[in-house]
N, C-alpha and C positions, 0 to 999 in steps of 0.2 A: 309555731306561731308566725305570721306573718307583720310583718311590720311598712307599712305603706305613708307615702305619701305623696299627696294628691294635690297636681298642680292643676286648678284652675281661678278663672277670670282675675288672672298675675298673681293671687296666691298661692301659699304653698301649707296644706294641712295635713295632720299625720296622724294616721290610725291605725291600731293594731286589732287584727281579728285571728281570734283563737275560737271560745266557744261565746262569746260575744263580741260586738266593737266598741271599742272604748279609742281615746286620743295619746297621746304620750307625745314628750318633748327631744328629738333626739342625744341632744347633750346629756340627759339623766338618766340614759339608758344603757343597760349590760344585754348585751346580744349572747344568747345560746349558738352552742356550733351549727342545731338544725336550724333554728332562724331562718327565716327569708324576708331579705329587705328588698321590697318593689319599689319604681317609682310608674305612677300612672299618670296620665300626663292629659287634660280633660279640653285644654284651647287647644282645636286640631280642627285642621280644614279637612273636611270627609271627602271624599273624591271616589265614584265606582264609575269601571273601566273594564273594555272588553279586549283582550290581548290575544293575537294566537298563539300558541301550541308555542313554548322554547324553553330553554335550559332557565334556570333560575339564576344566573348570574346576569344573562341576556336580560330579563325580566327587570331586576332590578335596573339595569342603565334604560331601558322604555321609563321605566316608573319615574328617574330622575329627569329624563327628556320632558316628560311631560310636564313636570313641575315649573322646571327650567322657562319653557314656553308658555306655560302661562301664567306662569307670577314670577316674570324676570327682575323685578324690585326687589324682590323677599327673596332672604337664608332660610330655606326650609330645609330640614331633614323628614327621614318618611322612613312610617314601620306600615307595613302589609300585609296581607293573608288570601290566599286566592282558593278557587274551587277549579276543577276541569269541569266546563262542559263540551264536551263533541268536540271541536278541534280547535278550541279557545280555551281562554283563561277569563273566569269572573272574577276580578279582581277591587280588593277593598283596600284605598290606599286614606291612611291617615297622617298628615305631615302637621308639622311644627315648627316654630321658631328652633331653628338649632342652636342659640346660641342660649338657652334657658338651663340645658344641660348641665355645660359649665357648673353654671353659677348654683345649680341646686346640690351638685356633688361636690362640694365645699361643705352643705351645712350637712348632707345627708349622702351616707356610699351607701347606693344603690347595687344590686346586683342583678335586676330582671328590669325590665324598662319595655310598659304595656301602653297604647290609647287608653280611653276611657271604655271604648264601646267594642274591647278586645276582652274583656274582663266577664263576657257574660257566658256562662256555661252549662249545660245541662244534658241528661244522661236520657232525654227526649227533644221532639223538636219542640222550642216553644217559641211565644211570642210577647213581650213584653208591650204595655205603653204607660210611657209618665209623662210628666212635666218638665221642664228644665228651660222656661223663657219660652220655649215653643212645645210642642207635642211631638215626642220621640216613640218613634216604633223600632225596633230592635228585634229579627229575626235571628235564631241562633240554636243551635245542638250542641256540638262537641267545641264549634267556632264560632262564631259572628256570620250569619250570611249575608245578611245586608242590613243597610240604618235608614231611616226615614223620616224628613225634619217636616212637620205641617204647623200653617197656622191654628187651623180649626182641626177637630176629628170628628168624624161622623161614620155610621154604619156602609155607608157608600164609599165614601172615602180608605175605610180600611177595609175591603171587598175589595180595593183595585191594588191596592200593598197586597195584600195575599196571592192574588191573580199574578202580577209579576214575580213571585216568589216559584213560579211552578218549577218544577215538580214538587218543592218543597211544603209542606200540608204541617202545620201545626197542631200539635194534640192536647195544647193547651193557651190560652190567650188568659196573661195576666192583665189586670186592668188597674192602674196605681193612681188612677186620677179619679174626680169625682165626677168626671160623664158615666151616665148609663146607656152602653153599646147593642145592648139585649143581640148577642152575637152565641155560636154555638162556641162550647167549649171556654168560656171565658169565665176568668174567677176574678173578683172586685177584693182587695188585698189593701187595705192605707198606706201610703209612703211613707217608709221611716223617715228619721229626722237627721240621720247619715248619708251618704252617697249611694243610691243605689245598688248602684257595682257593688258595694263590701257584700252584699247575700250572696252574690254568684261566684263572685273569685279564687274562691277554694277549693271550684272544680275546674279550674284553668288550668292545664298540663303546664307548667312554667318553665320546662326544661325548652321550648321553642323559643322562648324568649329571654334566656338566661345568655348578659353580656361582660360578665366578668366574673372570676373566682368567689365561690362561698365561704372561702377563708383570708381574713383579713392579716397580714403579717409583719410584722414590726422591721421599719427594714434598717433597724441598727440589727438586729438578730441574722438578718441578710447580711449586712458587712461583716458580721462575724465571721457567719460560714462561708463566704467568697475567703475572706481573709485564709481560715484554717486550710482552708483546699489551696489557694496558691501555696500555702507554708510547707503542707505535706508534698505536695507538687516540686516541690522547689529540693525538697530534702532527698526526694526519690529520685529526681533527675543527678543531682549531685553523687549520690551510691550508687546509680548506675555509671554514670560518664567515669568516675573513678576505676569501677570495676572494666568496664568497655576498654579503657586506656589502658590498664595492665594489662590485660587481655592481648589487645592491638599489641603492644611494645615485648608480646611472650612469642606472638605470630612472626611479630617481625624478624627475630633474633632464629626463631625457628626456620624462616623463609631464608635468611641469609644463607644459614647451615646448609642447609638441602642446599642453595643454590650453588655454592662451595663443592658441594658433595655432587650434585648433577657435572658441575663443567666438568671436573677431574675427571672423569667417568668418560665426560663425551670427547675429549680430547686424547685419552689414553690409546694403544694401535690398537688396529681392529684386528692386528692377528692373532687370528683362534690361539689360545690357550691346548695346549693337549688334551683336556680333561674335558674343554666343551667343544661340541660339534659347531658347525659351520652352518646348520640350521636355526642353530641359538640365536648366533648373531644376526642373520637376516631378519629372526621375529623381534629381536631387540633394537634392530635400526627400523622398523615400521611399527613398532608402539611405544618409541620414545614420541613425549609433545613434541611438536612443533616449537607452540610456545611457552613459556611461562602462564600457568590457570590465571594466578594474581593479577602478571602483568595486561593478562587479554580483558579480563574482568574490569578490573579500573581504567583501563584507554577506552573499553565500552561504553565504559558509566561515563565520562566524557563527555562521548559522542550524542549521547541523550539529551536531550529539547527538556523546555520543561514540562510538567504535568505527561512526562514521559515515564514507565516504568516496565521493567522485563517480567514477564507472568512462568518462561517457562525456557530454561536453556538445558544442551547435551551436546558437551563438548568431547569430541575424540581427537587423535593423534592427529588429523591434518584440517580437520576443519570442525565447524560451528554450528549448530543448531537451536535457534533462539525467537522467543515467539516477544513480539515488544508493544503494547497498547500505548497510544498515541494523538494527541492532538495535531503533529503536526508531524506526519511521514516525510514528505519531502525532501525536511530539513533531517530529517534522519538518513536518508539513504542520501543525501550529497555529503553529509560529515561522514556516512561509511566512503565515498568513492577517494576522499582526501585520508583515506586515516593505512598507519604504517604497520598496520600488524594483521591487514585482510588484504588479502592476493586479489580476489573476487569472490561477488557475492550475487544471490538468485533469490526471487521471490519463490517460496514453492505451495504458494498460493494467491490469489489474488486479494488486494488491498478492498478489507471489510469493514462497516461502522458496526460498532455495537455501544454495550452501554448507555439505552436513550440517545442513539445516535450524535454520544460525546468525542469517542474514539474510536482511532481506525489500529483494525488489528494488523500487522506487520508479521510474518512466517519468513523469517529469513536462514537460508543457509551458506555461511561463508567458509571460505577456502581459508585458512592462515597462510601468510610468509613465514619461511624457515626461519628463527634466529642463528 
């Protein structure tokens, strides 16, 4: 079901088209999930415009320039629809007062937001004409291809509408007025006592025009669920920081030991023992560390900038190998040339951007000082 409505000459009417149209009042209305609530918006100044060839965001700021420059008095906002031809853009621009919006999604939430003379569709080329204060021609297929306001109409006169329309050829001319056009392909039809547009609207793909969610959500139901997720959030950080800090204060006490256990070792004589050869010792004084893993690791983490982080380290007994993505190199390799636990250090590749050229990648290989 479709649920519409339709602002013109400042008011605001509402019709619902299913398998007929009828009216409704939005306040006494229950919306189904499928639903679709349009607003069609019928005071619009028509504007067609011939644009070159450009991206569609380009497009739109031409489209505001232009408004801009000629009706620098008036808030307009503007919905559009264009065609390629050859190395331009046909473009059909319908603007509005912007500030009607507002105020009609107060009495009515909308979710699609169409012109009036966007709403006309058909699964051939056709050609409409009614009444509406002046004599509207309305060319259209899948879209709108162009509009055309007269005071009079006459067989002449819509010969030269067609003619402008080329290549486009209609294979049917509806006729909703009571002139007789004696034109080929035309059928004489009475105008209903509704808006036009409700016949065609149901073949308008609406997803091109859909500007907000089709589901409407209660947003104390949203402070719930922010609520519950900060709670569970909160409870999960708490069991881990707990578990992290035993953890930490088990490493630490571990790291003591060993480190207890390394000096005694490294201060004991180096004379061979009987039982071990003199080879032993030489491969054990060149793969004992240099330094402490913990100690180099955290004076590293230090040295780090912010939005700085290590992607890939290989440390051996006398030096370092560490790959560090970076916002700011610079400041990294001057806090390595100041820092007391790198003897010297070598880029062993050249400084790269990557990542959307956010960071530069860093290949460093540094020598440790002995402790």
């Amino acid at each position: 079901m479709l649920f519409i409505a339709f602002y013109k000459d400042k008011k605001l009417n509402f019709y619902k088209v299913g398998g007929v149209v009828e009216t409704f009042e939005p306040k006494n209305t229950k919306y189904k999930f499928k639903d679709k609530k349009i607003l069609v918006i019928g005071d619009i100044l028509y504007l067609k415009e011939q644009y070159p060839k450009t991206s569609e965001e380009n497009l739109k700021a031409i489209i505001q320039n232009t408004l801009e420059d000629g009706f620098p008095d008036k808030e307009l906002d503007f919905l559009y629809d264009f065609e390629e031809e050859g190395d331009s853009f046909s473009v059909n621009i319908y603007a509005f007062d912007k500030n009607i919006l507002k105020e009609i999604r107060e009495v009515f939430d909308y979710q699609y937001l169409l012109a009036e003379y966007m709403c006309f569709s058909s699964t051939e080329p056709t050609l409409i004409i009614f009444e509406d204060k002046t004599y509207k021609l309305i060319a259209f297929e899948k879209k709108t291809i162009s509009v055309a306001s007269l005071k009079d109409i006459s067989k002449e006169g819509l010969n030269i509408f067609l003619k402008s329309l080329y290549p486009f050829t209609p294979k049917k001319i509806i006729n909703y007025t009571n002139r007789d056009l004696n034109i080929e392909n035309e059928i004489k039809l009475p105008p209903p006592k509704y808006p036009l547009f409700l016949n065609y609207i149901n073949q308008v793909d609406l997803r091109r025009y859909k500007i907000s969610p089709a589901i409407s959500i209660n947003p104390y139901f949203i402070y719930r669920v922010l609520f519950y997720i900060a709670f569970a959030y909160g409870m999960a950080l708490y069991v881990n920081t707990s578990y992290y800090d035993h953890y930490l204060k088990s490493l630490k006490q571990v790291h003591k030991e060993l480190s207890k256990a390394l000096a005694k070792k490294l201060h004991q004589s180096k004379t061979p023992q009987k039982n071990l050869s003199k080879s032993f010792y030489k491969e054990y004084e060149t793969t004992v560390l240099y330094q402490d893993p913990i100690f180099v690791f955290s004076t590293l983490s230090k040295l780090l900038t912010k939005d700085s982080y290590i992607t890939n380290a290989d440390m051996n007994p006398k030096d370092l190998k560490v790959n560090i993505n970076t916002k700011d190199p610079f400041n990294i390799i001057s806090n390595l040339t100041n820092s007391d636990c790198v003897k010297e250090f070598n880029l062993t590749s050249p400084i790269q951007k990557s990542f959307g050229n956010q960071f530069y990648m860093l290949n460093l290989e540094m020598v440790l000082c002995k402790r």
